[in-house]
C-alpha positions in Angstrom: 17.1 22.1 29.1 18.6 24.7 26.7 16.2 27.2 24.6 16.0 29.3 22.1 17.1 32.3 24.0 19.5 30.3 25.2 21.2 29.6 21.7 20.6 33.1 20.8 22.8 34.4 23.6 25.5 31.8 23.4 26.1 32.6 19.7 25.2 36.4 20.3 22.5 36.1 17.6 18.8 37.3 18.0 16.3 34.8 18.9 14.2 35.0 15.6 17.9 34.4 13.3 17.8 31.0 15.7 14.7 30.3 14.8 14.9 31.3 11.1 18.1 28.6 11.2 15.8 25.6 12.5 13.0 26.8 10.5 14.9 26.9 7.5 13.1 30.3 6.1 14.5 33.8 5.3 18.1 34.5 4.8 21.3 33.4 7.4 24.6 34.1 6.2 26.8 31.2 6.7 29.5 32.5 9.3 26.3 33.0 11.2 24.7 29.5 10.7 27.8 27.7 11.7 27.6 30.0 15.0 23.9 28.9 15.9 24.8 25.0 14.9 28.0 25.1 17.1 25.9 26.9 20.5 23.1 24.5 19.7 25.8 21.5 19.6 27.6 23.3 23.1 23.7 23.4 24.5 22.8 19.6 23.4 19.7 21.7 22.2 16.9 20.2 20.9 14.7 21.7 18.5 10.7 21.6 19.2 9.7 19.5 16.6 5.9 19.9 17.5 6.5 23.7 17.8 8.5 23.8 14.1 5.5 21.9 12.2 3.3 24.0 13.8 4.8 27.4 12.4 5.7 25.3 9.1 1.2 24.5 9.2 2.6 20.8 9.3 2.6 17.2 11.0 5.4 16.0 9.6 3.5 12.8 9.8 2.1 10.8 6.8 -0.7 7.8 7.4 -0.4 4.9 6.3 -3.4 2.8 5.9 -3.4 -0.9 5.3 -6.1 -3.9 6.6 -3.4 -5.9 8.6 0.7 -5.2 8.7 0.9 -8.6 9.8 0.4 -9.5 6.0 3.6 -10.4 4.1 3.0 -8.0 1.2 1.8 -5.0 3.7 5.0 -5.8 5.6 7.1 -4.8 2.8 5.4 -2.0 1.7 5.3 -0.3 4.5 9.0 -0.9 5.8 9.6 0.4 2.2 7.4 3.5 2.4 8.6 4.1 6.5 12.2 4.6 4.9 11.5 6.6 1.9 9.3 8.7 4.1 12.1 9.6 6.9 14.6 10.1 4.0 12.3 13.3 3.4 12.2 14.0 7.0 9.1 12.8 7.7 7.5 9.7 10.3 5.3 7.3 9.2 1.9 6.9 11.4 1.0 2.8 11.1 -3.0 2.4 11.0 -5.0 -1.4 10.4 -7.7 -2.0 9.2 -8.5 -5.7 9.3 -12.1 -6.9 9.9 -13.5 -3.4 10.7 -15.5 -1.3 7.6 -14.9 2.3 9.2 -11.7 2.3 11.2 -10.0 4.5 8.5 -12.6 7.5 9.1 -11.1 8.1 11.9 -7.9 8.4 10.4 -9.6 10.9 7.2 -10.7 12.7 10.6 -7.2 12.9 11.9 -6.1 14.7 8.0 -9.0 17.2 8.4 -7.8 18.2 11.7 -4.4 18.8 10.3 -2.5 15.7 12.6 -1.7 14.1 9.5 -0.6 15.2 6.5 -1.5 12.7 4.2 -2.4 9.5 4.0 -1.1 6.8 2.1 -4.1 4.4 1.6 -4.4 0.5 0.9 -7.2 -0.5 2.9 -10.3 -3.1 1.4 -12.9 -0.7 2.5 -16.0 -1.0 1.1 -17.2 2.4 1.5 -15.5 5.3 -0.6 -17.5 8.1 -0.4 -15.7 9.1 2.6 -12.7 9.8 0.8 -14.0 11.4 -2.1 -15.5 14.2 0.1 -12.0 15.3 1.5 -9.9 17.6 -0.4 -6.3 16.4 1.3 -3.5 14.8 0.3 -4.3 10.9 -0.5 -2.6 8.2 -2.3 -4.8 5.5 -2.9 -3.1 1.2 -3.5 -5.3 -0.4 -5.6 -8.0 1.1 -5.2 -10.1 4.0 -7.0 -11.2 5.6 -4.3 -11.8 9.1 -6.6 -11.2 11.0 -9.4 -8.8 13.7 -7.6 -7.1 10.9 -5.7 -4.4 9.5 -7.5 -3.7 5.4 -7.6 -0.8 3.7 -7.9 -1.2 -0.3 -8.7 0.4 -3.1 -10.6 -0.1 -4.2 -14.1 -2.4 -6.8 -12.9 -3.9 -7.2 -16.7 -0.1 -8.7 -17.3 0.0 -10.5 -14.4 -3.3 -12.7 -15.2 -1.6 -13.4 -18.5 1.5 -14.4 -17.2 0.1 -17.0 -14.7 -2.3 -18.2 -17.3 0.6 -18.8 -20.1 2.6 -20.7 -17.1 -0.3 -23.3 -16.6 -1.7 -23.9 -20.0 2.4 -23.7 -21.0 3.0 -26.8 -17.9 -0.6 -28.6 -19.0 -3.0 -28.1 -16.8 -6.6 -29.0 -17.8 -8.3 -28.1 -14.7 -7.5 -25.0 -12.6 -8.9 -23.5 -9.5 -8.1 -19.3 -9.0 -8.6 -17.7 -5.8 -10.3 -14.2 -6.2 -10.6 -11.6 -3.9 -14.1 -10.6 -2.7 -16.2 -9.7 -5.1 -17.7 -6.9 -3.1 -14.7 -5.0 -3.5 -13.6 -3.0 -6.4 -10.2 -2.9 -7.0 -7.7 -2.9 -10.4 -6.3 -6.4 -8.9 -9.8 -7.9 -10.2 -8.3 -7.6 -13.5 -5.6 -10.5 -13.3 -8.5 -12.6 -12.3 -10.4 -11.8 -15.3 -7.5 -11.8 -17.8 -6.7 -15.7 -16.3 -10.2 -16.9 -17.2 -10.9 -15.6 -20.3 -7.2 -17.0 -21.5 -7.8 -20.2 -20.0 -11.4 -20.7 -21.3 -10.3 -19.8 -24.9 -7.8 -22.7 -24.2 -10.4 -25.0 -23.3 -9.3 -25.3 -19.9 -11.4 -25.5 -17.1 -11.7 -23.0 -14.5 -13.0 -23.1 -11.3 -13.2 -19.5 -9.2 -13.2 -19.6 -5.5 -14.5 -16.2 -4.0 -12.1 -15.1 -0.5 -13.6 -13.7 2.3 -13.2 -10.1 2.5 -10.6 -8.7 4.6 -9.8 -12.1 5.6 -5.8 -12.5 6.6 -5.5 -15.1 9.2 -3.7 -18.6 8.4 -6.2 -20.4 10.1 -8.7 -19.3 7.4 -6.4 -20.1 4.3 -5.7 -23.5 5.5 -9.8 -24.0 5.7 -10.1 -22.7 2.2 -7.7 -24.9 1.1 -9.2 -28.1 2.4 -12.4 -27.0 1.2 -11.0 -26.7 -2.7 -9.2 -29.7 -2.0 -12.7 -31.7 -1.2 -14.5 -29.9 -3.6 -12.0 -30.3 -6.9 -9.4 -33.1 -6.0 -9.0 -33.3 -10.1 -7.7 -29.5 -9.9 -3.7 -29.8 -11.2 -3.6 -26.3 -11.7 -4.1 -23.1 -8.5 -3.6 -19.8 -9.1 -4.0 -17.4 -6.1 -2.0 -14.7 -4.0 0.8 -16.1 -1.9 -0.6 -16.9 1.4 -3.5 -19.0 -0.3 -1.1 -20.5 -2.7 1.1 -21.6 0.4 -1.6 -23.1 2.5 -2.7 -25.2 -0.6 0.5 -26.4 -1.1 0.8 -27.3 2.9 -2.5 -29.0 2.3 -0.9 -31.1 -1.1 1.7 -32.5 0.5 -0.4 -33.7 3.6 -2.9 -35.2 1.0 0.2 -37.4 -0.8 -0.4 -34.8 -4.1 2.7 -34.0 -5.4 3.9 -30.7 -6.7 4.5 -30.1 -9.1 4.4 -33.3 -10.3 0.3 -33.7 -9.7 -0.5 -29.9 -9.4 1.4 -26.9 -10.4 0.9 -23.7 -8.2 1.4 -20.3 -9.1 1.4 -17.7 -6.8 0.7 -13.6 -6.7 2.4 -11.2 -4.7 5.8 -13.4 -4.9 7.0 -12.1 -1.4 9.8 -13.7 0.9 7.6 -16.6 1.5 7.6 -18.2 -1.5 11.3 -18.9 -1.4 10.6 -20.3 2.6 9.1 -23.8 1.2 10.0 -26.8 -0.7 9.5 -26.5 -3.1 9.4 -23.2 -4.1 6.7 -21.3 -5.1 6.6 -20.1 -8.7 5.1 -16.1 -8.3 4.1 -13.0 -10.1 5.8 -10.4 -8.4 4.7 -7.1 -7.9 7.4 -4.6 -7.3 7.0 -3.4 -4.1 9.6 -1.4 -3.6 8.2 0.8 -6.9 4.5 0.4 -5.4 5.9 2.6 -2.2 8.2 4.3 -4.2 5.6 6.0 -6.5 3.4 6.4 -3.4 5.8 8.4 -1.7 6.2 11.1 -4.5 2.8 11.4 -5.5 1.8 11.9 -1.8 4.6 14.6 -1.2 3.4 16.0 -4.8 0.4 16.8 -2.9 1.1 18.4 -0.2 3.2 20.7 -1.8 0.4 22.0 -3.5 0.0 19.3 -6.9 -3.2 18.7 -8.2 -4.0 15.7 -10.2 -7.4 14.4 -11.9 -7.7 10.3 -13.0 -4.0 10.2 -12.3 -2.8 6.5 -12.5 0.8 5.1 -12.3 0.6 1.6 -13.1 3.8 -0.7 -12.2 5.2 -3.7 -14.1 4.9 -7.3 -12.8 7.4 -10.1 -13.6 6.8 -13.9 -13.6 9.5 -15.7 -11.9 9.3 -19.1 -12.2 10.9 -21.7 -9.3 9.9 -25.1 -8.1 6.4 -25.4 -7.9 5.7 -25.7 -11.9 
């Protein structure tokens, strides 16, 4: 296997021009580049990629931390934020967290020991202080996880009014919404907020269910749902995110309820499954795509040196409205 030396002598160049060429520091007249490109193309060299980040005091990897990948929304995002993150010429490291409360301080430990350098974080931990007490590059997803760790999350304020507008707009009088553990603090708490106070100052009742937390299997949605179902059968209005919304209207149909004829369901997240049923579900979308676009920047703002305090980009949600109302 061909070195550096090896390039060097084949394009009659010293060594440290070779490596000042893969490195991509200090000056290298062009006639001289193409030289080193055309021995290392004649060599089939390969450049030490551990060796370069080393001398560049870098990984070249960024963390990504989500509770389970498996999740149609975490999918997305981080299929979204893998490409964006090779366009830069970096790899993406893949870490779950689902059902575990400390997993990810193993990965903060792997940023203080320099094998990461970032981390990209949307995991439902319950316990922040961990990240407040590290001063590396983090990008937090819905979550505050500190003051010097900027956040990037949906306008989940609009997206509450949105689905609330929908069902009081299509009649309902009685709605069930699916919130997200109460133990956790998060900006998507808003929505659910927003939605009750609208449909309360409508007159409209509202029943909240409380999700496990860190809960993702199908199994467990389809429970919740035939728990709702026996507990409100007069509910003709649901509002929860997608994989909720779905297995409630699985458990409609089986029950001879008719959507959305008898209950109208809106859904938040509005991934690809929504549009994988009859009917369709009617959705708040997020923008994913933006939601690991802005992640990306901000976390290569940081490591090249950005600082930023209570820095929040907040991302616009859209109601699109199909079959299911």
């Amino acid at each position: 296997m061909a070195s550096i030396k090896d390039v060097a002598q084949r394009a009659q160049v010293g060594a440290a021009t070779v490596s000042r060429v893969l490195n991509g520091n200090g000056y290298v007249s062009e006639a001289t580049r193409k030289k080193i490109e055309a021995a290392m193309k004649e060599l089939d060299y390969t450049p030490n990629e551990l060796a370069r980040n080393l001398y560049r005091k870098r990984a070249g990897i960024i963390a990504v931390i989500v509770p389970d990948a498996a999740h149609p929304f975490f999918a997305e995002f981080v299929k979204k934020v893998e490409f964006l993150l090779h366009e830069k010429g970096y790899k993406m490291m893949l870490c779950n967290t689902v059902e575990s409360r400390n997993n990810e301080k193993e990965y903060l430990d792997m940023l203080n020991r320099h094998i990461v350098d970032g981390i990209i974080s949307g995991c439902h931990t319950l316990e922040i202080e961990e990240y407040s007490r590290i001063q590396k590059p983090i990008v937090a997803l819905d979550r505050e996880l500190g003051e010097y760790i900027p956040m990037v999350a949906s306008d989940h304020k609009k997206g509450g009014e949105l689905a609330a507008e929908c069902l009081i707009k299509k009649g309902c009088k009685c709605v069930v919404q699916f919130v997200g553990s109460f133990a956790l603090e998060s900006p998507y708490q808003e929505r659910h907020r927003v939605f009750e106070q609208i449909m309360k100052k409508n007159g409209i009742q509202v029943y909240d269910y409380e999700m496990g937390w860190n809960k993702f299997d199908h199994p467990y949605y389809q429970m919740v749902a035939r728990q709702i179902f026996d507990l409100h059968p007069e509910a003709d209005g649901i509002f929860g995110a997608d994989m909720i919304a779905l297995g409630y209207l699985k458990e409609c149909l089986a029950r001879g309820k008719r959507v959305p004829e008898d209950v109208k369901i809106v859904a938040y997240d509005g991934t690809y499954l929504t549009n994988l049923v009859t009917p369709s579900v009617t959705a708040i979308e997020q923008n994913i795509d933006e939601l690991a676009g802005q992640s990306v920047r901000l976390i290569l703002k940081l490591i090249e040196g950005h600082k930023y305090r209570n820095k929040v980009v907040t991302v616009d949600v859209v109601l699109n409205e199909k079959e299911s109302t």
